[in-house]
Every structure is written in structure tokens, then in C-alpha cells.
TORKOL-4160 file (C-alpha; in steps of 0.2 Angstrom, whole numbers, padded with zeros to 4 digits, m for minus):
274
<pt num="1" X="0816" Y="0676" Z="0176"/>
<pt num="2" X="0808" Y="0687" Z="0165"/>
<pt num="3" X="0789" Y="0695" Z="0170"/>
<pt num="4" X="0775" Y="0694" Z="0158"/>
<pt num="5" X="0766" Y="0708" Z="0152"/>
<pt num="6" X="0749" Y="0709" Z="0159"/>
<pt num="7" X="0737" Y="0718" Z="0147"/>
<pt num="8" X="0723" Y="0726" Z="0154"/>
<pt num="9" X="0708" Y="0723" Z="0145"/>
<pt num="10" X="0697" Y="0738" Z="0144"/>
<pt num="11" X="0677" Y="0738" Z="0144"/>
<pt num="12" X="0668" Y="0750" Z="0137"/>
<pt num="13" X="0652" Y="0755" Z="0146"/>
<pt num="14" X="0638" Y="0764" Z="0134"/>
<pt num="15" X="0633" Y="0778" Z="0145"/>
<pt num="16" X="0616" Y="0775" Z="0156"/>
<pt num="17" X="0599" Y="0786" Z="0152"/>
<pt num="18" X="0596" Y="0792" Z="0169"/>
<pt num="19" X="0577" Y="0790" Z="0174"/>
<pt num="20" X="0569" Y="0802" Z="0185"/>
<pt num="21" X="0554" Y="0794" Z="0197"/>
<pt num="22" X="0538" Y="0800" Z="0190"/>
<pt num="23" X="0530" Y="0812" Z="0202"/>
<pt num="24" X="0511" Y="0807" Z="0204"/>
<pt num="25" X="0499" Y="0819" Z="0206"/>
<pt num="26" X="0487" Y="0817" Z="0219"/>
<pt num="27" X="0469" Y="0823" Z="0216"/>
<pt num="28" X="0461" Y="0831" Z="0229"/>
<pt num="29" X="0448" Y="0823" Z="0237"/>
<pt num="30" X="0430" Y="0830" Z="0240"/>
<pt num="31" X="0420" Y="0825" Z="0254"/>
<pt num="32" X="0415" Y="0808" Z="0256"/>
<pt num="33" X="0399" Y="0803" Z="0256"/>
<pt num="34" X="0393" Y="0795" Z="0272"/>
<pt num="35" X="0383" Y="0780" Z="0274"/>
<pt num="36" X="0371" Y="0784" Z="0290"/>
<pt num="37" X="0355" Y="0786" Z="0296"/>
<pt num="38" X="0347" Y="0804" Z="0291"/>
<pt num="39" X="0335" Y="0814" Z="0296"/>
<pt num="40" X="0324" Y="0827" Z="0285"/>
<pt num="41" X="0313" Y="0842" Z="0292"/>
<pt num="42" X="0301" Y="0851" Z="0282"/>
<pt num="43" X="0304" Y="0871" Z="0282"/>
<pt num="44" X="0291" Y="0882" Z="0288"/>
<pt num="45" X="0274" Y="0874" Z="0293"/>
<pt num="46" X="0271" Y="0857" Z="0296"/>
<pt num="47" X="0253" Y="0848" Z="0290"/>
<pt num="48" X="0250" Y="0831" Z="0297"/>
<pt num="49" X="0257" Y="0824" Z="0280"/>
<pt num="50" X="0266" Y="0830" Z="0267"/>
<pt num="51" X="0271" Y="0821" Z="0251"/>
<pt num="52" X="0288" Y="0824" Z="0242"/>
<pt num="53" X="0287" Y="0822" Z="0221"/>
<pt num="54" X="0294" Y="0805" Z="0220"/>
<pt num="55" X="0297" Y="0806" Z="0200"/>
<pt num="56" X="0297" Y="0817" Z="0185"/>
<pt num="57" X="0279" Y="0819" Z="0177"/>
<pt num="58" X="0270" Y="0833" Z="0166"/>
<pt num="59" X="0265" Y="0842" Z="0181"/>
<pt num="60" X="0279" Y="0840" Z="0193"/>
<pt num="61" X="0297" Y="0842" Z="0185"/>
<pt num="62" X="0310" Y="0830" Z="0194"/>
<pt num="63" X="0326" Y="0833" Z="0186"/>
<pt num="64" X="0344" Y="0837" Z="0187"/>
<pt num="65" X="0356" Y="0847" Z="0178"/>
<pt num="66" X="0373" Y="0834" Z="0177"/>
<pt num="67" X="0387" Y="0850" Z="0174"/>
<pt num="68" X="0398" Y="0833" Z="0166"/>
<pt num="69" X="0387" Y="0828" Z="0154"/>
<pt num="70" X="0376" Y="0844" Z="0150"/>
<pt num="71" X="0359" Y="0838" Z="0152"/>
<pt num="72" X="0344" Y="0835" Z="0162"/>
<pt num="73" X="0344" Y="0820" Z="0169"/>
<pt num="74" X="0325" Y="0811" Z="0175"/>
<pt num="75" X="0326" Y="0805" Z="0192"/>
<pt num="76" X="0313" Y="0793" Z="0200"/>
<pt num="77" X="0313" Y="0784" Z="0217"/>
<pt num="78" X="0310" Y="0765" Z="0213"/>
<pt num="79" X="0313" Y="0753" Z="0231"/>
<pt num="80" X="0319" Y="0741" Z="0222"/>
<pt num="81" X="0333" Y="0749" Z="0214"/>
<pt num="82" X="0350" Y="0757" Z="0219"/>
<pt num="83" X="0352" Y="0774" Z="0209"/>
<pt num="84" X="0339" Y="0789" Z="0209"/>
<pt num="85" X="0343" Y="0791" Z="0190"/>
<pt num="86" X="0332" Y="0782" Z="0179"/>
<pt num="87" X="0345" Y="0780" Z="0165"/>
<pt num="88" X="0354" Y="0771" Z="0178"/>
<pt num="89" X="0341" Y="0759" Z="0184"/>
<pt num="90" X="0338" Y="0742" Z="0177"/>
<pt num="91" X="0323" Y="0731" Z="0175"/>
<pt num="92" X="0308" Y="0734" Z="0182"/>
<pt num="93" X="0306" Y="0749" Z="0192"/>
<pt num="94" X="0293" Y="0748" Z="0209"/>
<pt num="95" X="0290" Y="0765" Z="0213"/>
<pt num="96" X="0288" Y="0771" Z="0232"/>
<pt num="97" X="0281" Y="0786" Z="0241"/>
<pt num="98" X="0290" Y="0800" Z="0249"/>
<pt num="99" X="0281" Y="0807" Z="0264"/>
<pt num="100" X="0286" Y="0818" Z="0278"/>
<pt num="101" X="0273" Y="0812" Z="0293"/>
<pt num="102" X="0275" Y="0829" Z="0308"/>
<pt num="103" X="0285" Y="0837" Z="0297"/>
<pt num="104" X="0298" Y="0823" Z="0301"/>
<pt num="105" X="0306" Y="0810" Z="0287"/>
<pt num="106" X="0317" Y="0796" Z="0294"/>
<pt num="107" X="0328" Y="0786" Z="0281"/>
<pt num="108" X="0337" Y="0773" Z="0286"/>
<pt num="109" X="0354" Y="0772" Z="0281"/>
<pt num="110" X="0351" Y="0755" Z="0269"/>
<pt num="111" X="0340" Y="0767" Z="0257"/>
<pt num="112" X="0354" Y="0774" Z="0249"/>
<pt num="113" X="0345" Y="0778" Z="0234"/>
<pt num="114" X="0330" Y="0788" Z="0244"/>
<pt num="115" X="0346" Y="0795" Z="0252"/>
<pt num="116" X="0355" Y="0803" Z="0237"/>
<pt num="117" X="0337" Y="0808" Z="0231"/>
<pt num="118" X="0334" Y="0819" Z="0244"/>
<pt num="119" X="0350" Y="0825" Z="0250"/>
<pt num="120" X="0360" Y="0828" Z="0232"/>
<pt num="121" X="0346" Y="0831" Z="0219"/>
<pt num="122" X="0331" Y="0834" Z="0224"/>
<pt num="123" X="0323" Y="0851" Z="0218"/>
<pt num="124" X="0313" Y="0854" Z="0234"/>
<pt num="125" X="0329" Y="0853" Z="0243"/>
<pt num="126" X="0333" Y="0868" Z="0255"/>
<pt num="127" X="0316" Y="0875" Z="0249"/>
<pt num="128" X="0302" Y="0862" Z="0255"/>
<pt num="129" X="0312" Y="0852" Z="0268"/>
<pt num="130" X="0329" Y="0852" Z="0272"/>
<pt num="131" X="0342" Y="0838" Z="0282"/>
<pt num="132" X="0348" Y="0839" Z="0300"/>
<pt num="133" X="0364" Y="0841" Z="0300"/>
<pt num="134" X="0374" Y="0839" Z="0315"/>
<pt num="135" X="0388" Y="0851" Z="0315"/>
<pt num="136" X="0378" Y="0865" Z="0308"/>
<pt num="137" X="0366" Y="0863" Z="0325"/>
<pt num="138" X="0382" Y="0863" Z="0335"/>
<pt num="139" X="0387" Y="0880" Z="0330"/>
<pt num="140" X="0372" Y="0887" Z="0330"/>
<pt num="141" X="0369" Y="0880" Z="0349"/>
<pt num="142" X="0388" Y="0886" Z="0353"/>
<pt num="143" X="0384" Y="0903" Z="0346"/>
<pt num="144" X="0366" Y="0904" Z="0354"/>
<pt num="145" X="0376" Y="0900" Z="0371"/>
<pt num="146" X="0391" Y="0912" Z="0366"/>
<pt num="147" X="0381" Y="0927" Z="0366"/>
<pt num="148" X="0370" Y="0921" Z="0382"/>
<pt num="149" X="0385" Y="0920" Z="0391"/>
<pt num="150" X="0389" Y="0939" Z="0384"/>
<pt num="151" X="0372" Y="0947" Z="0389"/>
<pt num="152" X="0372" Y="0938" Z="0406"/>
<pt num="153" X="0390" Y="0945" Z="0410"/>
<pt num="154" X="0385" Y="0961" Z="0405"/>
<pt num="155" X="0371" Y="0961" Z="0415"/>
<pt num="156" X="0380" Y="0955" Z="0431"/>
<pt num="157" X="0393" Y="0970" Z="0429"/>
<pt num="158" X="0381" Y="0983" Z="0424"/>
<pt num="159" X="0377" Y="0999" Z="0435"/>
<pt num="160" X="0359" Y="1002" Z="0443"/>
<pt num="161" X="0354" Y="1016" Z="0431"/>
<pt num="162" X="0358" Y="1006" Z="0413"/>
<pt num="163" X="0349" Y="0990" Z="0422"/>
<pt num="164" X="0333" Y="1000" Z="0426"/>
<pt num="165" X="0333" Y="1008" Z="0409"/>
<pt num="166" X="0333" Y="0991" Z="0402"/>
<pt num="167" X="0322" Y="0983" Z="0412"/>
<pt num="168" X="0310" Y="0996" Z="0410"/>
<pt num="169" X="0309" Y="0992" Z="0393"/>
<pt num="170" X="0301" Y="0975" Z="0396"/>
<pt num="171" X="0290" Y="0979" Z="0412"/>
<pt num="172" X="0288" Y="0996" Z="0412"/>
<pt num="173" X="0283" Y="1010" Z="0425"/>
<pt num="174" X="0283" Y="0995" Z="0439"/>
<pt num="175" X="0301" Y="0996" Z="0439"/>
<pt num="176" X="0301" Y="1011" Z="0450"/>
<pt num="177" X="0295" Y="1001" Z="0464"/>
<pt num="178" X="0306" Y="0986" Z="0462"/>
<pt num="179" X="0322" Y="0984" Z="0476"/>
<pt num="180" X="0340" Y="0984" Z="0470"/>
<pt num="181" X="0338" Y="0964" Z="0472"/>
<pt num="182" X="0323" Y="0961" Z="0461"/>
<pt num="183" X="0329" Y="0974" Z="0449"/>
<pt num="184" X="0346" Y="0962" Z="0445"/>
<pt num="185" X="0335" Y="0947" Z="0447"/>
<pt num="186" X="0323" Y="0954" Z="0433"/>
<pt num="187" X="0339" Y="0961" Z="0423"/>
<pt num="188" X="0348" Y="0942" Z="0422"/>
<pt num="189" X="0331" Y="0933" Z="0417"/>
<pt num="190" X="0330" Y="0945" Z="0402"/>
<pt num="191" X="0348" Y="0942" Z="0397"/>
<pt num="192" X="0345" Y="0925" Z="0397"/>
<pt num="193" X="0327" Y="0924" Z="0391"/>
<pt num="194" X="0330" Y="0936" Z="0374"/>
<pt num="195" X="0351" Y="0939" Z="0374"/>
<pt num="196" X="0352" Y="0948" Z="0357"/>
<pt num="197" X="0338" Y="0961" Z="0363"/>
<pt num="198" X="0348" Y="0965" Z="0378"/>
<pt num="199" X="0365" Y="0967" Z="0372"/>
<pt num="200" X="0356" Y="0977" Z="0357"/>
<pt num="201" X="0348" Y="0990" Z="0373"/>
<pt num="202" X="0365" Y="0988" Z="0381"/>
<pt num="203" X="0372" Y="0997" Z="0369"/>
<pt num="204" X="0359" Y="1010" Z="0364"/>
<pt num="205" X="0364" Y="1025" Z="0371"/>
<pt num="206" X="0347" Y="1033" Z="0371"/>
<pt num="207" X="0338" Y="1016" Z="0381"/>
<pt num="208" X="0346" Y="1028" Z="0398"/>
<pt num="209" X="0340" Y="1043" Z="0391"/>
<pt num="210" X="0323" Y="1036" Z="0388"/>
<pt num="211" X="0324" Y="1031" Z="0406"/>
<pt num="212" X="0328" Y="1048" Z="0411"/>
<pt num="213" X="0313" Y="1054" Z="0402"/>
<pt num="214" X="0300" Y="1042" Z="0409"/>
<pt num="215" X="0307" Y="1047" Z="0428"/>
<pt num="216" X="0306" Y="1066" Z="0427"/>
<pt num="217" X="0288" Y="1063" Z="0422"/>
<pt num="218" X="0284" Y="1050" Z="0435"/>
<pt num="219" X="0293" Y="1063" Z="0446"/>
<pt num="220" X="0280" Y="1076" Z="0439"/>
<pt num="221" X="0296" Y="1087" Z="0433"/>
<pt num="222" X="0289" Y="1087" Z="0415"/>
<pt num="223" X="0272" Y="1082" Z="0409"/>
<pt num="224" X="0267" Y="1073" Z="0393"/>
<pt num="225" X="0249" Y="1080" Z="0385"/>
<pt num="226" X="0236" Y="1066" Z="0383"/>
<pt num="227" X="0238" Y="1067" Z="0366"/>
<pt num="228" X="0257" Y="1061" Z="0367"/>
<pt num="229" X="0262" Y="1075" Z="0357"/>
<pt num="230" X="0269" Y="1088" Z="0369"/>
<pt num="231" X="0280" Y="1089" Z="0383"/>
<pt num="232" X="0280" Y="1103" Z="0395"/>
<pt num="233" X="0287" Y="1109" Z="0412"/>
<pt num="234" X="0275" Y="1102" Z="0424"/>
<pt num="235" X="0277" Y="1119" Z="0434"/>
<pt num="236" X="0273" Y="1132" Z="0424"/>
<pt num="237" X="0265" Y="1124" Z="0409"/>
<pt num="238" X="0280" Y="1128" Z="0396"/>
<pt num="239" X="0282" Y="1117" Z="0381"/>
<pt num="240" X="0299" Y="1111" Z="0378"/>
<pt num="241" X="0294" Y="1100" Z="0360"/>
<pt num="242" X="0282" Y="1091" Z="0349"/>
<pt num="243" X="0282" Y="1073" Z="0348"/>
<pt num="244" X="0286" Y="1071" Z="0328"/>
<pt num="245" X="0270" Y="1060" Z="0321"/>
<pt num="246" X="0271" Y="1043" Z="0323"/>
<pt num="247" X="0286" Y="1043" Z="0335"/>
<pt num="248" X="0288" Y="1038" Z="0352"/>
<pt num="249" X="0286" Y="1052" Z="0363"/>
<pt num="250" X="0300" Y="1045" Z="0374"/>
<pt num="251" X="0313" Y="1040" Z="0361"/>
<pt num="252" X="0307" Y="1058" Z="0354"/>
<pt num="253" X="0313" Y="1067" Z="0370"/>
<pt num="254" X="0326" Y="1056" Z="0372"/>
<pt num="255" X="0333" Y="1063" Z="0355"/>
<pt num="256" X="0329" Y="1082" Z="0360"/>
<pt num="257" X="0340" Y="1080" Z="0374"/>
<pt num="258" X="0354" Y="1077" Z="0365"/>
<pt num="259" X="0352" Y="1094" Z="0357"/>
<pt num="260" X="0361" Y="1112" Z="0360"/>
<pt num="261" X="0342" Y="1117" Z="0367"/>
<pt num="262" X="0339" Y="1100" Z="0376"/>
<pt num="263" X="0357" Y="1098" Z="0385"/>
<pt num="264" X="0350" Y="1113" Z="0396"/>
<pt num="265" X="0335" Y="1103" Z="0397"/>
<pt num="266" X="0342" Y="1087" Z="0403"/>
<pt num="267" X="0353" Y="1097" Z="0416"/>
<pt num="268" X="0339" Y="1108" Z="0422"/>
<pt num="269" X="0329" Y="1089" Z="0427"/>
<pt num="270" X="0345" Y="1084" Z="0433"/>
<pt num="271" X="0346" Y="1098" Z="0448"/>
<pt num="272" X="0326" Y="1093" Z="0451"/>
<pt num="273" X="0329" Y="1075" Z="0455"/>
<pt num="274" X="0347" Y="1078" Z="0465"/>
């Protein structure tokens, strides 16, 4: 039995256009603006009142310059409406009052338009008031503790001399009768009363020199005329300098010390107090 041929059918296929997925680009997003409550403090003094320019007039200019659009654009607070823009308000306007009471305004999150006035447009802005901002006063109270912390472990670590040098820098001559307990008790309230000014002494070399000064003449080793302008051996009368004009005599002699003339000086004191 013969076999039939089978004829194979051939189907042409036109070639496919291969389409590539279009890649979108995502814009990056700014920050958003929050709906909250907020909070508004006057800068510098505080009167009783205090009223903020509440729309644009001959004598007080309320405008804003919009970059997009290149020009000035009027703005006006108006309760009744939802934008600070007046090209963007419609209908009649009721205009309302923007007054800082104590230095304080509150604005409650439903006046978003007050909102955006104050805290995006607004001229007086950062000059006349400015808003609390959470995160900003968190730093600044984390640094504020920060550097605490750094002056109150200094103090606890520093040695008697560089803590009576300090100390005598805010109380003065009575700290030569002070005991080694009242001294640390003194040096600790000061680092934690005024941090930045002890950490500033703590590191000033001549705060110990001035020190050194003040007890050689407490000592009667040197003596200081009553004019404040000479120092002298309190022995033999022999000058060892003149307080330049309008310098203290102590930061003065403190400086001469650390000269060729006044290294003999300092070593000379030095021998008197061992």
C-alpha cells in the first residue's frame, strides 16, 4: 500500500517590533505640608499685643514673589476663605485680624489659610515672629545637654589648681579660704550653671597663670600699686612691669610670665610658695 505524501504547510510569521517597558520617572518629592496645630512666637520683646499686617495696603506691603510665575502676588487673610492669595479667593472676602497676645499666637490646624500666611509667605516672617518648631528645639536642648555633660565631666576630672583657677574667676579672692569639698562643690555648679564659659576657662591656658598671679600677691610675694599699673617684689620694692592701659593687670602678668624675663619670674615665685 502505497503512503501519501504529507505536505507541510509553511506559515510565514512577519517579524515582531519588540517593545521595551517605559521606564517612569519619579519626581522627587519635597516636603509635605503638615496639617497641625502651630504655634507662633514673636522675636525679640514681647508687648501685651502685637498685630501682624493682615493684607496688602499703601502703607504696609503684603506681597509675594511666585519664582513660577514671575510676579508679585497680593495676599490678604480673609476667614471665610481657603487661600492667602487674593487672586485665588472667591466671592466676598471677610477680612480677620492677626494678633500675637504675650508674644504667643496659637492657630488651630482648621485655619489653613492663616497657616500658610504665616508660615510660607509672610514678610515678617523670621524677622517679627517666627514658628516653633519641634525638631529644631530638640537639637538645640540635645546640644545644650551635650555640652553640660562635657563641662560637668571635665569638672569632675580636673585637678585642684585648674579648678581654683576657675572658680576664682566667678567668686574671687574667697576662694583661698574655701576646702577641697566646697571648691568641687562650687566648680560643678559653675559647669552646670554656664557650661560654654567653663569649657572656654578650661581651656585657656592663662586662667592658671592668672591664678598664680592673684596667690603670689595674696601671699605678699609681689605687690600690685594702687593705681593697678605696676607690679613689684613685695620685698624690696623692684618693679617687674607696667600693666599696659586699659588691660587687666592680672591677664597682663599673666602674659609677662610667659616671657624669656618672666619665666625667671614665675620660677623665682615658685620657690617662695614651696
Amino acid at each position: 500500500m502505497a503512503k501519501k505524501a504529507v505536505a507541510e504547510e509553511t506559515i510565514e510569521v512577519a517579524p515582531q517590533e519588540i517593545v521595551k517597558a517605559k521606564t517612569v520617572k519619579k519626581e522627587p518629592k519635597g516636603p509635605q505640608w503638615e496639617i497641625k496645630d502651630r504655634h507662633y512666637y514673636l522675636v525679640g520683646s514681647s508687648p501685651l499685643t502685637y498685630t501682624v499686617p493682615a493684607r496688602h495696603s499703601r502703607h504696609r506691603s503684603l506681597l509675594w514673589f511666585d519664582s513660577e510665575k514671575n510676579e508679585q502676588r497680593e495676599l490678604r487673610y480673609a476667614t471665610n476663605q481657603n487661600s492667602p492669595f487674593v487672586d485665588e479667593q472667591k466671592g466676598e472676602a471677610t477680612l480677620g485680624h492677626i494678633m500675637f497676645k504675650n508674644g504667643h499666637l496659637f492657630v488651630g490646624k482648621e485655619k489653613q489659610a492663616l497657616q500658610r500666611l504665616l508660615s510660607l509667605y509672610h514678610p515678617f516672617l523670621n524677622k517679627r515672629y517666627t514658628e516653633h518648631d519641634s525638631i529644631v528645639e530638640a537639637k538645640d536642648q540635645l546640644e545644650s545637654i551635650e555640652i553640660e555633660l562635657e563641662a560637668l565631666n571635665a569638672a569632675m576630672t580636673m585637678d585642684v589648681d585648674m579648678a581654683e583657677a576657675i572658680v576664682r574667676v566667678e567668686l574671687g579672692s574667697s576662694v583661698s579660704k574655701m576646702s577641697s569639698k566646697e571648691l568641687k562643690r562650687d566648680l560643678l555648679l559653675f559647669a552646670k550653671r554656664n557650661p560654654m564659659l567653663f569649657l572656654e576657662l578650661a581651656n585657656d591656658d592663662n586662667v592658671q597663670l592668672r591664678n598664680f598671679a592673684i596667690k603670689a600677691k595674696e601671699a605678699n610675694i609681689i605687690k600690685l600699686s594702687q593705681d593697678q599699673r605696676i607690679f613689684s617684689w613685695a620685698s624690696n620694692d623692684k618693679k617687674l612691669m607696667t600693666v599696659p592701659f586699659d588691660e587687666n593687670p592680672y591677664s597682663a602678668f599673666a602674659a609677662f610670665l610667659q616671657t624669656d624675663e618672666g619665666v625667671e619670674v614665675y620660677k623665682s615665685i615658685e620657690k617662695k610658695f614651696a
